[in-house]
Backbone bond lengths (Angstrom), bond angles and torsions (degrees), N, CA, C in turn:
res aa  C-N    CA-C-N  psi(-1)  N-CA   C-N-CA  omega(-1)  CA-C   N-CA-C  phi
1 X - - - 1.457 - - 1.523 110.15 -
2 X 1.305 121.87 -39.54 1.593 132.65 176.16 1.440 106.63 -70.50
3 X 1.031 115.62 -25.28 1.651 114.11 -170.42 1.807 107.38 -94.30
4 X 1.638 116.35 -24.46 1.234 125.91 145.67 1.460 127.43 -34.41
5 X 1.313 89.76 -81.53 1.413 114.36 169.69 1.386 131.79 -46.17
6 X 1.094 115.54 -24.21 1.725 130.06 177.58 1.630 94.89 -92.90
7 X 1.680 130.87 -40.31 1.144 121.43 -166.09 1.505 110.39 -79.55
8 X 1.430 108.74 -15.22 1.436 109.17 175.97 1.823 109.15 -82.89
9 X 0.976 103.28 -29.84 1.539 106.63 -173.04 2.086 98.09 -78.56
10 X 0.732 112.34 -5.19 1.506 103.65 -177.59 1.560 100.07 -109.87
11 X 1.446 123.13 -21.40 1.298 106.67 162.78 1.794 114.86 -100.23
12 X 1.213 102.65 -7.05 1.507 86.75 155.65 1.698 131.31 -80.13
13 X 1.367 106.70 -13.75 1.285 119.00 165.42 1.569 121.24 -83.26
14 X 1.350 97.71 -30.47 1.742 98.24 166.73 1.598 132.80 -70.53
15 X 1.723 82.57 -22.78 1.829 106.89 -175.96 1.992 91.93 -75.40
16 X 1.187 128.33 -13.20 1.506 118.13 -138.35 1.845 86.21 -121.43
17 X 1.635 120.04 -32.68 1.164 90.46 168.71 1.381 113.19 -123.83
18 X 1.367 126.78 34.47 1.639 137.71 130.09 1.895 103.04 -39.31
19 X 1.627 97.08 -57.80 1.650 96.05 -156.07 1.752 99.24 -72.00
20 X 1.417 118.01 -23.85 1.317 108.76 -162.45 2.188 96.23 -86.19
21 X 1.157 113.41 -18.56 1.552 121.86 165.71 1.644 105.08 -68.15
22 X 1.360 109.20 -34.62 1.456 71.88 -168.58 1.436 98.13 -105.76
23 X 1.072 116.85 -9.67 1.821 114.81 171.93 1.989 101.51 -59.40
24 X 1.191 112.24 -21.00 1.271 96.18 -159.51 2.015 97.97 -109.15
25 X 1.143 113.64 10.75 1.403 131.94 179.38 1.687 96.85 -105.90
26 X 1.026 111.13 -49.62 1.696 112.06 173.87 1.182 121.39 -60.08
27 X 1.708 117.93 -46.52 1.248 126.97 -155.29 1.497 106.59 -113.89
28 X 1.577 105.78 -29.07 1.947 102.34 -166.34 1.376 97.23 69.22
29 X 1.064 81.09 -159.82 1.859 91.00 -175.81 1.254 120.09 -70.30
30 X 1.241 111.39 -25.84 1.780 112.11 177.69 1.404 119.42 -50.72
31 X 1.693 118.98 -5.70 1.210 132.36 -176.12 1.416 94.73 -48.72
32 X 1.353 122.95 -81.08 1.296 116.85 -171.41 1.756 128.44 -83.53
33 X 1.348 119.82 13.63 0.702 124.86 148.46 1.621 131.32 -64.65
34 X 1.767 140.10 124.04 1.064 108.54 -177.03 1.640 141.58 -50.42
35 X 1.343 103.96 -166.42 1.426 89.55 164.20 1.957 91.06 127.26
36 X 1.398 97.81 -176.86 1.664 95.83 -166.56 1.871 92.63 -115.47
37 X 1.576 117.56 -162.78 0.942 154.54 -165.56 0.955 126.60 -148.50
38 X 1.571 147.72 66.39 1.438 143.42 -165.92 1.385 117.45 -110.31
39 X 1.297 108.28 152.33 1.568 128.12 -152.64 1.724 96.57 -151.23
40 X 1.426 107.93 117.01 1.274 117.75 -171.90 1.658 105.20 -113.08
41 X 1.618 113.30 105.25 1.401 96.91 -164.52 1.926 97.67 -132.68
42 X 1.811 101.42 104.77 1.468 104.41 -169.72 1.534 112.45 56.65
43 X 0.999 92.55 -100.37 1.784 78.28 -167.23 1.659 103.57 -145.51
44 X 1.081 115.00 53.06 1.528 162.01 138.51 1.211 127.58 -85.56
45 X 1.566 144.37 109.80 1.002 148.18 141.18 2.030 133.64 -76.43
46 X 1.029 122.80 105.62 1.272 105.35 -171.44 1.724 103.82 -129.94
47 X 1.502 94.75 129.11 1.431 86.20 179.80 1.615 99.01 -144.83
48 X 1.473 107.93 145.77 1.357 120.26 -139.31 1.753 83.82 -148.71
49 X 1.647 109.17 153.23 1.439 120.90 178.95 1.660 100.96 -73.67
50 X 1.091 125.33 156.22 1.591 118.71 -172.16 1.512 117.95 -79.45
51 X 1.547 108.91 -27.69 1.384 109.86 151.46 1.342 136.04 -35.62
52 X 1.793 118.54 -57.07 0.620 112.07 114.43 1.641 141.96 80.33
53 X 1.733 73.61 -142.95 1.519 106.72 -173.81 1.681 117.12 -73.03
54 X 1.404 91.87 -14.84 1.573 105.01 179.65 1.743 118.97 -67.17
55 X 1.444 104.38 -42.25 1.176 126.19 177.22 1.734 116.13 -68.93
């Protein structure tokens, strides 16, 4: 059960700074700076905080 439990916690930590690498490869620093995220798809507009969009 401990050896479960430890293997989930190391891929939830692996899952957490995958997302903060690639938020910060996408965004640079503007990651946390405000501001939106837009995605123009046909004739759809969606724009979302970049936070977000990460998730």
């Amino acid at each position: 059960m401990k050896k479960r439990f430890l293997k989930e916690i190391y891929w939830l930590i692996g899952a957490i700074v995958i997302t903060i690498l690639l938020g910060f490869s996408l965004f640079g620093e503007r990651l946390f700076v405000g501001g939106t995220f837009e995605i123009q798809l046909h004739d759809t507009f969606l724009s979302t905080p970049k936070m977000v969009a990460l998730l």
